[in-house]
Structures are given as C-alpha cells and as structure tokens.
ROKEKOL-958412 format. One line per field, with one value per residue (C-alpha): residue number from 1; residue in three letters; x, y, z. Coordinates in Angstrom, 1 decimal, m for minus. Layout:
N
resi	c(NUM, ...)
resn	c(ALA, ...)
u	c(X, ...)
v	c(Y, ...)
w	c(Z, ...)
***
This chain:
90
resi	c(1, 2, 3, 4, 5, 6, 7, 8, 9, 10, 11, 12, 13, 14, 15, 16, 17, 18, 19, 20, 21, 22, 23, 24, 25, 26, 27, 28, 29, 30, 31, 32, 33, 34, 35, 36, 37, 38, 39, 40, 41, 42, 43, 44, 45, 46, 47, 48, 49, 50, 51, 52, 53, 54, 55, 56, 57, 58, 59, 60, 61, 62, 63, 64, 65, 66, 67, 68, 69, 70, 71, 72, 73, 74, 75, 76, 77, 78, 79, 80, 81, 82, 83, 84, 85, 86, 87, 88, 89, 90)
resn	c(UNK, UNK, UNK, UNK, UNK, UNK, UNK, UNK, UNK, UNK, UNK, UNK, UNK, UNK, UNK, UNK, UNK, UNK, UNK, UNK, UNK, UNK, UNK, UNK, UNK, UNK, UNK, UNK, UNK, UNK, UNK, UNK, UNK, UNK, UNK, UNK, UNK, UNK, UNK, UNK, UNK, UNK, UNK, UNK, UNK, UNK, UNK, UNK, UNK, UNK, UNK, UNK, UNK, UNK, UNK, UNK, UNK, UNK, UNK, UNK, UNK, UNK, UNK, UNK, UNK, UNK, UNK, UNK, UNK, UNK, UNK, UNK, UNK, UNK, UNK, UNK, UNK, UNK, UNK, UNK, UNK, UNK, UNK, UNK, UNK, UNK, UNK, UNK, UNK, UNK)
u	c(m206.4, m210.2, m210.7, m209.5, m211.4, m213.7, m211.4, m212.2, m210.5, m207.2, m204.9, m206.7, m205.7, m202.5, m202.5, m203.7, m201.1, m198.3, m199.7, m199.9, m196.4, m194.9, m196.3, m195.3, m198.6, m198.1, m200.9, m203.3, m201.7, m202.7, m206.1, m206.7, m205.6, m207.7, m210.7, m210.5, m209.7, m206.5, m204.3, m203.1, m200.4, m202.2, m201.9, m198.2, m198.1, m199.7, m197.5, m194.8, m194.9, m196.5, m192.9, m191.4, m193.1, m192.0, m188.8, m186.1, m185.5, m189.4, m190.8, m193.3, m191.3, m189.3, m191.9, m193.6, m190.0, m189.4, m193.2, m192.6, m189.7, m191.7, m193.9, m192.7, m193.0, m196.8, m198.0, m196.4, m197.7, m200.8, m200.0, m199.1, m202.2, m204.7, m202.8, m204.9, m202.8, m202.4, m201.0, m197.7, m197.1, m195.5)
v	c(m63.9, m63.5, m66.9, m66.3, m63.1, m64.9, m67.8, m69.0, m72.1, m71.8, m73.3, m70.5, m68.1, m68.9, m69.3, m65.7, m64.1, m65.6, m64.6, m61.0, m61.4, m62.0, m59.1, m56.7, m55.9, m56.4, m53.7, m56.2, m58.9, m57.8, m56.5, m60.2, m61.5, m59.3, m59.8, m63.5, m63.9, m65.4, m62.9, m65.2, m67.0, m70.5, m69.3, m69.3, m72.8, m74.3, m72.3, m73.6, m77.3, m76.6, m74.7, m78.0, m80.2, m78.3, m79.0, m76.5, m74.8, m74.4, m71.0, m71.7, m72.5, m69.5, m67.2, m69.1, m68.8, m65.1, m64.3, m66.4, m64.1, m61.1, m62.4, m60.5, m57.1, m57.9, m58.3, m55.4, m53.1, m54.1, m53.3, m49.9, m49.5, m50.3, m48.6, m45.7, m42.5, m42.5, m45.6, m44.0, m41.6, m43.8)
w	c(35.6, 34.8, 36.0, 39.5, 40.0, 42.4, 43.6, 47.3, 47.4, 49.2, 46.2, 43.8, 46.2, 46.1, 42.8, 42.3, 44.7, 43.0, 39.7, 41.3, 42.9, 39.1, 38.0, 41.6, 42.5, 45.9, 46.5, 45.3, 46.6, 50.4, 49.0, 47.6, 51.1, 53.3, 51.3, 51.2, 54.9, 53.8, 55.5, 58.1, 59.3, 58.0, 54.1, 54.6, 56.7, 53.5, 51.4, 52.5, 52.1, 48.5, 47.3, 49.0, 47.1, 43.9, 41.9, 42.2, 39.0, 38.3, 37.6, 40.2, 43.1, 42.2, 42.3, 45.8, 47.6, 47.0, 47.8, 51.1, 51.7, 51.7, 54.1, 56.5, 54.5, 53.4, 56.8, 58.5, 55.5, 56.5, 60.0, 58.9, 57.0, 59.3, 61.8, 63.5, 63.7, 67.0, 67.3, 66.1, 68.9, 71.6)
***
C-alpha cells in the first residue's frame, strides 16, 4: 500500500479505504478520510455508482458494498471522537 501513502486523487482514496477495509483497520480508515478531506457525504455518492458499475461476484464490489454499509458506523465514530465531553451531558 506504499504506493497510496500520499494518494489525493479521489479513486486512490477509495482505493486505499477499501484496501484498509479488507484488512479491518477501520481506525485508519477514518484517519485516511479526515486527513484527505474526504470524510463527506460526496466520497460515498461516488462510491456508490463505482460498486454499481462492478460485477457481482468480484472481490471488489464485495469489499465496496460492505464498506458502504458501515457508512453509517464510520461517520458517527467520528462524531463520538471529536465529540467534546460536554456534549454528552444532555
């Protein structure tokens, strides 16, 4: 993964997350996102259409559909991490 260490483009982004997701390091995964700016709701829009685009029993699509899934789960842990304590108390 050497050679995605300083990706910037989008699709090497992706590329990297999913390479991350295979492995569980979802730690990373968020890391990745927040320091590529990529931790929005636009990675996922083009996420989407790419696992369409993919054919069904490919390892790739695979991997893209379940880390889609957990889209959910990866933003609110970063909710929770950049949470101040207070914000708890309500």
């Amino acid at each position: 993964m050497k050679e995605l260490e300083d990706a910037k483009e989008l699709v090497d982004i992706l590329h990297k997350v999913l390479l991350l997701w295979e492995k569980d390091r979802k730690d990373e995964i968020t890391e990745t996102l927040q320091q590529t700016g990529w931790l929005k709701d636009s990675f996922f829009r083009f996420a989407q259409p790419v696992s369409e685009c993919l054919p069904n029993d490919s390892k790739e699509k695979k991997l893209l559909d379940g880390f889609l899934t957990g889209k959910e789960r990866i933003i609110s842990e970063v909710r929770v991490k950049d949470a101040k304590p207070t914000e708890f108390l309500d």
